[in-house]
N, C-alpha and C positions, 0 to 999 in steps of 0.2 A: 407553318404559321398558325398558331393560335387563332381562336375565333374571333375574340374579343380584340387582337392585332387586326384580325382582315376587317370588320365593324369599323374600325379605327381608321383603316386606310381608305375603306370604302368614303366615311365620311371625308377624310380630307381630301379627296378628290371631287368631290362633288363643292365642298365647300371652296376648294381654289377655282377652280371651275367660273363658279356664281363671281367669283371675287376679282378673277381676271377679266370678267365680259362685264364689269362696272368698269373698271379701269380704262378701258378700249373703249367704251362708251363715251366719257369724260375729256378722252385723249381727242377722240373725233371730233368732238363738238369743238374743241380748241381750234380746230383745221377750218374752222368756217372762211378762215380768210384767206385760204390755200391760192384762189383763181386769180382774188387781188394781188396776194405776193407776186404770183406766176406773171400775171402782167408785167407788173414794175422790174423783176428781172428782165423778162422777155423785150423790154423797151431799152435798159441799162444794157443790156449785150450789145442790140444795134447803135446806140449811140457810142461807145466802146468803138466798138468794129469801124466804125464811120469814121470816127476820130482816127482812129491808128492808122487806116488805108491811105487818109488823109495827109496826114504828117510822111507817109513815104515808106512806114512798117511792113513788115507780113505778120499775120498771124490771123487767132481766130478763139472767139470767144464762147465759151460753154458753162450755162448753168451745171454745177457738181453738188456734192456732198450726199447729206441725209434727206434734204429737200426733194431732189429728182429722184433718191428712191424710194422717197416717200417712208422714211424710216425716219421721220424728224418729231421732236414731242413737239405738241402744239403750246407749251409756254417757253420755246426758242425765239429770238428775237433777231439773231443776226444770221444770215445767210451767205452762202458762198459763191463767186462764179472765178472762173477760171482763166487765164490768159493763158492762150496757150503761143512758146513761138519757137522758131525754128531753131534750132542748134546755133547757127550762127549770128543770134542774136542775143547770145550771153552776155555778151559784154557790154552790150546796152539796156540793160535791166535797167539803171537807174537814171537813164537818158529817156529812157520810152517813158518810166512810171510818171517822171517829170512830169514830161509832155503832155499825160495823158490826165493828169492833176491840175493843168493851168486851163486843156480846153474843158474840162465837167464842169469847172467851177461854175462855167458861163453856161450850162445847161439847167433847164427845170424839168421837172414831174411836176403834173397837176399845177402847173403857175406857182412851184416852191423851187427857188433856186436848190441845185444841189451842194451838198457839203463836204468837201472831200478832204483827205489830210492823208501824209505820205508815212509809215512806220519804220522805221528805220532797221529794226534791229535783225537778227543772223539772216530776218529773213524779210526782205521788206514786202510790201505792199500796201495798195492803198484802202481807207477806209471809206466807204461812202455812205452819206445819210441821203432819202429819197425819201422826201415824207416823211414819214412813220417806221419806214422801214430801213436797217441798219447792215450793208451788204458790204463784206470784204473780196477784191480782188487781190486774187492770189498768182505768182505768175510759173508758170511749169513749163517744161520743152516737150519738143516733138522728140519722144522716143520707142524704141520698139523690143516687148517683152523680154527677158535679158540683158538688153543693153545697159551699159552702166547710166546711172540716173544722175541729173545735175543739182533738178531741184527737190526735195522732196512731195515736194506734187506733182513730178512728173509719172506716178505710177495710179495719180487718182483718177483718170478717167478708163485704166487700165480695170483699178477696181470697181469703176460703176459697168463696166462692161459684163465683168467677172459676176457680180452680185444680179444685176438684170437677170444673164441667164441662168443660174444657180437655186436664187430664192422665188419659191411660189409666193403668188397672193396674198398667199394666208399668214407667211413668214412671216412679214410686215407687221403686223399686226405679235406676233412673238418679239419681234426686237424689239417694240414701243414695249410691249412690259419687262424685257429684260432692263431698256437702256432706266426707265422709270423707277423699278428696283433698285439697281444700281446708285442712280443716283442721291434716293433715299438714304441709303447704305453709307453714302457719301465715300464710293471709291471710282466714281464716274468723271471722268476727265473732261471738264466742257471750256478749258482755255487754252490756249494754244502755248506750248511750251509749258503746265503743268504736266503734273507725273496720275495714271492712273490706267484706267478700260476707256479706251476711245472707239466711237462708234463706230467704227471699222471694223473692230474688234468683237465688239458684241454682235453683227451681222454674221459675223463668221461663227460664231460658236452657236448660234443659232442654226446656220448651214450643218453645222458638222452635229449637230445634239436632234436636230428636226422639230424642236418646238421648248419655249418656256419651259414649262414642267421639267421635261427630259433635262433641259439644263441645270437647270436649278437640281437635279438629280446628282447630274455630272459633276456640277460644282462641288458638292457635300462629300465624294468622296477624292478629291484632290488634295494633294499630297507636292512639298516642294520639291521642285522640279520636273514636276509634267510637263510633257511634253507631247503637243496634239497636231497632229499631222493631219491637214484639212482633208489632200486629195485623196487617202488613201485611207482615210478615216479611220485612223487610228491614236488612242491615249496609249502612253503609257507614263511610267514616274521612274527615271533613270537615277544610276550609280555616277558621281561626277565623275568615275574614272571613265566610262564609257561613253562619255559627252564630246562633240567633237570640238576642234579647236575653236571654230566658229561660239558655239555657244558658250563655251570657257572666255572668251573676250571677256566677256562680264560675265557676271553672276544672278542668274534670273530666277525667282523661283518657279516663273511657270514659263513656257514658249512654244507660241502659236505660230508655226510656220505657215508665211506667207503662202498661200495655194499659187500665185505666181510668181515666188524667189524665195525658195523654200530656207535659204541661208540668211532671211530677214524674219526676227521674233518682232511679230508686229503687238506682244504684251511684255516689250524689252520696257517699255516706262510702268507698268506695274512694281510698286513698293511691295515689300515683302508684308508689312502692315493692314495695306490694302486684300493681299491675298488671303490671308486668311480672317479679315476682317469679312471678305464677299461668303468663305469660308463657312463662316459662323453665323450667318445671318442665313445661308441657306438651308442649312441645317434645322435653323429654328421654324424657317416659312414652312418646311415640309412637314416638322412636327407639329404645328398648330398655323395654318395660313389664315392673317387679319390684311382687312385693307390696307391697316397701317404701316406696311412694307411701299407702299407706295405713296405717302402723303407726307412731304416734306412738312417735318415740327418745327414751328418756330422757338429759335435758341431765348429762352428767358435769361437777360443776364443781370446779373446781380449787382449792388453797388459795389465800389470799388476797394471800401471799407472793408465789405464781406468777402471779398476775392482776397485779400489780403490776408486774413483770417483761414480763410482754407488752405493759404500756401502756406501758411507757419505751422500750420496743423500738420501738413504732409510730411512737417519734418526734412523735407527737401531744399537748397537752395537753388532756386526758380531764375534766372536772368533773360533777358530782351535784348540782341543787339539789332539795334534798328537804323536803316535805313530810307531818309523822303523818297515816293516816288516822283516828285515836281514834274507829274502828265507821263511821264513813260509809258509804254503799253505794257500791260501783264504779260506778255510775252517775255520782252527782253527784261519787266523783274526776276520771272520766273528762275530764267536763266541763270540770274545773277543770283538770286538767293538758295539754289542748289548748291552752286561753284563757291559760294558763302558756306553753307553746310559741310560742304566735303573738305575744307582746307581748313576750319576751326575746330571739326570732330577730332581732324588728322592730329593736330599740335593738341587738342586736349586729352587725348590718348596716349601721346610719346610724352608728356612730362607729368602723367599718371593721376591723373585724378580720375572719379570716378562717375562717370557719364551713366545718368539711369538713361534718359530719351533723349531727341531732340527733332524738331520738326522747322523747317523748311517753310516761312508761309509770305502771301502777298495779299494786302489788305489793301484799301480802298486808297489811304495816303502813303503807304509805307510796305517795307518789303526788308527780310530780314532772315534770322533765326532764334528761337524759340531753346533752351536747354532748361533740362533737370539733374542735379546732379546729387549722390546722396549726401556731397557733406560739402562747404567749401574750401576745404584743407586737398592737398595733392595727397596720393597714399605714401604713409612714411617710409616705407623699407623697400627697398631697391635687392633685388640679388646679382651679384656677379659673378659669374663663371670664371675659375682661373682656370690651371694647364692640368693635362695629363699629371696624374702623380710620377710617372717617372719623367716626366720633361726636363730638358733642362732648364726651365724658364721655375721650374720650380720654386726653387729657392729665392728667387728675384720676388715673388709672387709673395711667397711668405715674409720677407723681409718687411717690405711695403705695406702688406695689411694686419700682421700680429699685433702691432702696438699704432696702428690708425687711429686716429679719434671720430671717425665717423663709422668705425665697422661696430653694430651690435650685436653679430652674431659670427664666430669665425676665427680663422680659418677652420674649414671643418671639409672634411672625407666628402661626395657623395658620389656613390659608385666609384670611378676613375679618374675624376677630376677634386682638385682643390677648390672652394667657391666661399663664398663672404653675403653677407647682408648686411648694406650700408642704412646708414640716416638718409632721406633728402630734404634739404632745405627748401622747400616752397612756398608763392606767393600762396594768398589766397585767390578765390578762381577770378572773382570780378579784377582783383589787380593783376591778375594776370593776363585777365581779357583786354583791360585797357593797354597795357604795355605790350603787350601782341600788335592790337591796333594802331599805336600812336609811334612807336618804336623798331618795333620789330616785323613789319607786313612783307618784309620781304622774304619772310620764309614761309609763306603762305601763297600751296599753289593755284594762284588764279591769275591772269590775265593783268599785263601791268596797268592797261585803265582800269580795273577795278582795284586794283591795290590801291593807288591813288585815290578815290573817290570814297574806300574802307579808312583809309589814315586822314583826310581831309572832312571824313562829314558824316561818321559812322559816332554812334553813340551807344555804352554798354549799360543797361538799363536795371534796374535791383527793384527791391521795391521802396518808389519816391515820387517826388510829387510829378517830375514828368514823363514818369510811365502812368499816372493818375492820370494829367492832358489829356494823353496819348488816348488812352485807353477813352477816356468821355467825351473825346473830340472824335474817334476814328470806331464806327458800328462794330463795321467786321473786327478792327485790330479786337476788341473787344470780345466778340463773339469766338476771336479763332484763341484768344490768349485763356480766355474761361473754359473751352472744349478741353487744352492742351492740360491745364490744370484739373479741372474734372476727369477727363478721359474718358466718361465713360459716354458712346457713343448716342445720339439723338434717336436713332429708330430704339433702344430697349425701353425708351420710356413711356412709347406704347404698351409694353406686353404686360 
């Protein structure tokens, strides 16, 4: 290493250093209201508990998450506790939540009745307001390490077990600048049933890297398909041939085996986006570290005139298929506008037109997807493979397409086969989108309550006057439809 290299690193180390113990400073004082929270759960557990034993239940209630280990940012507002019940009380999940919805209602904190409301969606649970403070009950089973799992929370008091004895003291205090980073970065997952680095995730790479820094090291030089093995502490970046079936299910670009079910990539909802979005931003922090990696920017957004203007400028055609959320939980939007993503990408792919991005989002009214595409025409030339040149289908082949009025190029040799390029006739995209929606939903794979609900009350939006509404009535829709178009990410407008 050169001198004026080691001067360089020397400095950036002292200046991340200085930079991170402003952050942790800032983080803490947010915590002032730690012992308050801790009450008002510690009081909501036992009335819970009181209630259920009441009604005839078994079970047993436990503060979980980021809160008890003390790995939470102090501008978090909603908090977790846990029901925990016995195996044999699966089938009363939504008999118990009931119940335990009718007797809170009639409870107070601090002489404020409480406010509870039931979630319905993959995963229910109830939500409660207590005061000021905003706490979901989640409900998990009694299960034991290996055992197959019911609910997806039944592995989380498995993980605050795991994490207690694992991370020192001082850990805590690395995950608060990692999760903080992160979410600056904006690849930080903080709603249940979005896609990103949820804080489970960032504990654990914390455990396995031994501090910020070192991570943020680790991060910069990954590669898709890493693959980081907690207990055994080890990265590496695998050949897909060498991947085992398990992680071939899907296609990840990174996967952090679970340290207790090593057959579980708990960064299975990392976007490939998101990964080397973390990627790139790490890389920067190491070369020159500003506070500004952790001070969320407020999005300035621009009239709707002007956003109009930048998408004609892009040269791209831009559409919105949106649908109301009318109170649904960002959960079960979430859902829906993945299962949206994956079934419109599918069909806009197989009748070939030409998808630059498209993004997945849920806004304050509405939940949807987002597309760019480079043109609004489907691409015109089709190729088609005929037979072996010695086949017998040969001749059949050539008969049919020499004198086609849709072949522009053909029959013609390549290698061993006979093959053709057709014309195709296609809509434009947006008429294509609507007749997808209004006619044809049934070849789109989603769920038949959602097909329903896509053909009944889905809207495919261009630029007009009610993506205008939309956009001046709805913050977020606004902020998430301007980023999507921009692109370029909210942390470089620091540097």
């Amino acid at each position: 290493m050169s001198k004026k290299s080691s001067v360089r690193e020397h400095n950036n180390n002292e200046k991340h250093k200085k930079i991170e113990q402003q952050v942790i400073e800032v983080i803490q004082v947010q915590w002032g209201r730690h012992e308050e929270i801790r009450e008002v759960l510690s009081i909501l557990k036992e009335k819970i508990l009181l209630d259920l034993n009441s009604l005839g239940f078994k079970g047993r209630v436990e503060a979980q998450g980021s809160f008890v280990r003390k790995t939470y940012l102090g501008e978090d507002d909603v908090y977790d506790l846990l029901l925990i019940l016995p195996q044999s009380e699966r089938a009363k999940v939504h008999q118990i939540l009931d119940s335990l919805l009718k007797r809170l209602k009639k409870d107070r904190i601090r002489n404020s009745l409480l406010e509870v409301t039931k979630q319905t969606g993959k995963i229910p649970y109830l939500r409660i307001i207590a005061g000021d403070e905003y706490v979901n009950l989640f409900v998990g089973f009694d299960v034991t390490p290996g055992e197959k799992q019911i609910s997806i929370f039944d592995s989380i008091p498995m993980h605050t077990q795991y994490l207690l004895t694992h991370m020192q003291e001082n850990d805590r205090n690395e995950v608060l600048l990692l999760k903080k980073f992160m979410k600056t970065v904006g690849v930080y997952r903080n709603e249940l049933g979005a896609i990103g680095f949820n804080g489970y995730l960032c504990e654990l790479l914390i455990v396995f890297y031994g501090s910020f820094w070192d991570t943020i090291k680790g991060i910069s030089s990954w590669k898709p398909r890493t693959i980081i093995d907690i207990k055994r502490k080890k990265v590496q970046i695998e050949d897909v041939d060498s991947l085992t079936s398990e992680m071939l299910n899907r296609y990840y670009p990174i996967y952090v085996q679970d340290p207790l079910n090593p057959k579980d990539n708990v960064a299975a909802d990392v976007s490939m986006l998101q990964f080397m979005s973390l990627i790139a931003a790490a890389n920067i922090y190491m070369f020159d570290p500003t506070i500004h990696f952790f001070e969320a920017l407020p999005c300035e957004i621009p009239p709707f005139d002007d956003l109009v203007r930048k998408i004609i400028s892009t040269g791209r055609e831009t559409l919105v298929l949106v649908l109301k959320r009318n109170f649904q939980e960002a959960e079960i939007c979430w859902q829906k506008a993945l299962s949206i993503k994956s079934a419109f990408v599918s069909e806009i792919f197989a009748n070939n037109y030409i998808l630059e991005r498209s993004y997945a989002f849920v806004s304050d009214d509405y939940y949807g997807l987002m597309i760019s595409l480079m043109n609004a025409d489907p691409q015109l030339l089709r190729r088609k493979d005929g037979p072996d040149i010695t086949s017998n289908e040969s001749l059949e082949f050539l008969k049919r397409y020499s004198k086609h009025i849709d072949v522009v190029a053909g029959p013609f040799i390549d290698n061993d086969r006979w093959a053709v390029y057709l014309s195709k006739k296609g809509q434009k995209i947006r008429d294509f989108l609507e007749n997808l929606v209004k006619k044809n939903t049934f070849v789109l794979n989603v769920d038949s309550f959602l097909k329903v609900e896509i053909k009944e009350k889905m809207k495919v939006l261009g630029i007009d006057e009610l993506l205008r509404e939309i956009y001046e009535f709805d913050s977020t829709f606004a902020e998430i439809l301007y980023t999507f178009i921009e692109r370029k990410p909210l942390w470089i407008c620091n540097l």
